[in-house]
FITORSE-119383 format. One record per residue (C-alpha): residue in one letter; x, y, z. Coordinates in steps of 0.05 Angstrom, whole numbers, plus 5000, padded with zeros to 4 digits. Layout:
N
+------+------+------+------+
! resn !   xx !   yy !   zz !
+------+------+------+------+
!    A !    X !    Y !    Z !
...
+------+------+------+------+
END
This chain:
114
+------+------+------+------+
! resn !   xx !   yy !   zz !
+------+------+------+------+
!    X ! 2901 ! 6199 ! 7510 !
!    X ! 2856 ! 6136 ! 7497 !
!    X ! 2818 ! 6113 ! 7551 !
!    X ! 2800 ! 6025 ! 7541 !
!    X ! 2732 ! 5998 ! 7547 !
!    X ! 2696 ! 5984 ! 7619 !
!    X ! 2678 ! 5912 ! 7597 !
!    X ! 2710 ! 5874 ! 7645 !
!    X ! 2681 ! 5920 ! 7702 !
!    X ! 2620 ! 5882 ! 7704 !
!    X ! 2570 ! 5918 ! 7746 !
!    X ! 2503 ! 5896 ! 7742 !
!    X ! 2435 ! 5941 ! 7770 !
!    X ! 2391 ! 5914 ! 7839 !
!    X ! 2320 ! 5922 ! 7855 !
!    X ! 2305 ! 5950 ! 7920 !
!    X ! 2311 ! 5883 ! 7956 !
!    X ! 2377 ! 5871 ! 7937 !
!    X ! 2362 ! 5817 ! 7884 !
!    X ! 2396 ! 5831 ! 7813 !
!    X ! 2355 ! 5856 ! 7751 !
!    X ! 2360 ! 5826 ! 7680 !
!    X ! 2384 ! 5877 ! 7638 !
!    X ! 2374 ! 5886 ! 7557 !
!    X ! 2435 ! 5849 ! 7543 !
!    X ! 2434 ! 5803 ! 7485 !
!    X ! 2418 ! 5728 ! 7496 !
!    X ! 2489 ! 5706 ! 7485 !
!    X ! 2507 ! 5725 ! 7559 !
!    X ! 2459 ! 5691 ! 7595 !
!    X ! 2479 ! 5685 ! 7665 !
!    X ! 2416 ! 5661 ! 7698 !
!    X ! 2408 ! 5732 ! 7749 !
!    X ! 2358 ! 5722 ! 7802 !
!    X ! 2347 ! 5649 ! 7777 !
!    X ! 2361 ! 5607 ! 7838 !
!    X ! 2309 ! 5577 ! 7867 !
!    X ! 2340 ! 5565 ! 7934 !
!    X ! 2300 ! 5568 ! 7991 !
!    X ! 2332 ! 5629 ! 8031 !
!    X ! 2326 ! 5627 ! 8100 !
!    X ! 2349 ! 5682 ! 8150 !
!    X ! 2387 ! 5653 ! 8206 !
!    X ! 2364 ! 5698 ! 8261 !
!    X ! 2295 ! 5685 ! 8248 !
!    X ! 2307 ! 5615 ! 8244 !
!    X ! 2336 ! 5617 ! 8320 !
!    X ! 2276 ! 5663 ! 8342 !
!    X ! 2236 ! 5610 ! 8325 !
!    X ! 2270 ! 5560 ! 8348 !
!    X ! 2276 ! 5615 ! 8418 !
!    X ! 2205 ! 5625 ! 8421 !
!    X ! 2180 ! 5546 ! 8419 !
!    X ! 2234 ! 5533 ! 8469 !
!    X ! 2210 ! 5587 ! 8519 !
!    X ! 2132 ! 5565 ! 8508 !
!    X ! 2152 ! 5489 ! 8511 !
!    X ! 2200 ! 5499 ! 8572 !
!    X ! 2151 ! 5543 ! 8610 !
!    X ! 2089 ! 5496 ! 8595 !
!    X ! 2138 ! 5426 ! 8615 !
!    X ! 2155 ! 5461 ! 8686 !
!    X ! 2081 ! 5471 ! 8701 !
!    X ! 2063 ! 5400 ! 8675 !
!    X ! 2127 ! 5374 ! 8725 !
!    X ! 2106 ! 5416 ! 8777 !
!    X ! 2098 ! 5366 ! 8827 !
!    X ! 2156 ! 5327 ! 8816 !
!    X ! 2205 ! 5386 ! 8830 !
!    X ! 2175 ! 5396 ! 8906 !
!    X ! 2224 ! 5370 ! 8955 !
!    X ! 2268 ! 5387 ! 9017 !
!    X ! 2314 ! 5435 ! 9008 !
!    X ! 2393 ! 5452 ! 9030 !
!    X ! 2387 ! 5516 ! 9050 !
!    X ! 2377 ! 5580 ! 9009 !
!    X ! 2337 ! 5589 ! 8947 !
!    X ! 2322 ! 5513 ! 8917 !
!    X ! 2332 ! 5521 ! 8841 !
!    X ! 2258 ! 5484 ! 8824 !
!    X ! 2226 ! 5551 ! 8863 !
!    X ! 2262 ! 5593 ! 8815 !
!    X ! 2248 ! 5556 ! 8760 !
!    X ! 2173 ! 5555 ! 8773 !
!    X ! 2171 ! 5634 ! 8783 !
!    X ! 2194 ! 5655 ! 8714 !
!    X ! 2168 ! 5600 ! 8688 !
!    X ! 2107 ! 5651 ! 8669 !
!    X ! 2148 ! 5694 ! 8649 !
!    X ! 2174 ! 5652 ! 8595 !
!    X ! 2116 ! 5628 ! 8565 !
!    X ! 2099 ! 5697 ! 8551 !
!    X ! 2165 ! 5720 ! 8513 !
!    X ! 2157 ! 5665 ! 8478 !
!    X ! 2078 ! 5678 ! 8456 !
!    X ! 2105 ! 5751 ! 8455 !
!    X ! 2162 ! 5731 ! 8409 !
!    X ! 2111 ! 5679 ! 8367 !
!    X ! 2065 ! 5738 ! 8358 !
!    X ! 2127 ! 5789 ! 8329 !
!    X ! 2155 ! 5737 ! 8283 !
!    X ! 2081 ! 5717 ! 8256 !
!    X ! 2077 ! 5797 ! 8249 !
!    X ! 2141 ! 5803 ! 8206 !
!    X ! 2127 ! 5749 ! 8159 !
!    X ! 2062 ! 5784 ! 8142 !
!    X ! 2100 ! 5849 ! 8130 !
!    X ! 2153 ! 5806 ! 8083 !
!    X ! 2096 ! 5767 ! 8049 !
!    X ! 2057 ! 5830 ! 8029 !
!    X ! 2124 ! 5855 ! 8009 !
!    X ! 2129 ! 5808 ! 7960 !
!    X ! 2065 ! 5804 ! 7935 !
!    X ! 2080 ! 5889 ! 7919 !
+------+------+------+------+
END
């Protein structure tokens, strides 16, 4: 029994990151591996940063308004006194969150540079 040729398998070898490696093949299959030069950009970083300015921006803007939200009150816990306690709080999960992100971009950069 004659087994046919694997040719229109395709498979192709990766690096460690993922990314495809040129192989040996002859120039007339050209294919353009690893070629794009699209700027890649993970999406949950993208909304930690986007996180992190919003919970530094938000906590500085209530301490900057913090006069305007005194005022007389309905009864119970007015919303502008919880707002101004973890109002701290936020501005330092955000710094916190500024400080991991700048952290992992240095550990991706020297990555590449590897």
């Amino acid at each position: 029994m004659e087994q046919g040729t694997a040719g229109a398998v395709g498979f192709r070898e990766v690096d460690p990151d993922g990314n495809p490696v040129r192989s040996e093949a002859p120039a007339d299959r050209e294919e353009g591996y690893g070629g794009g030069s699209a700027l890649t950009v993970n999406p949950f970083i993208a909304a930690l940063w986007l996180l992190a300015a919003a919970l530094i921006g938000g906590g500085a803007w209530v301490f900057l308004n913090a006069n305007s939200m005194v005022g007389p009150s309905a009864g119970g816990m007015p919303t502008s006194f919880l707002v101004f306690t973890f109002a701290p709080y936020a501005i330092f999960a955000g710094l916190a969150a500024l400080v991991c992100l700048l952290f992992w971009h240095a550990v991706q950069w020297q990555r590449r540079r590897r």
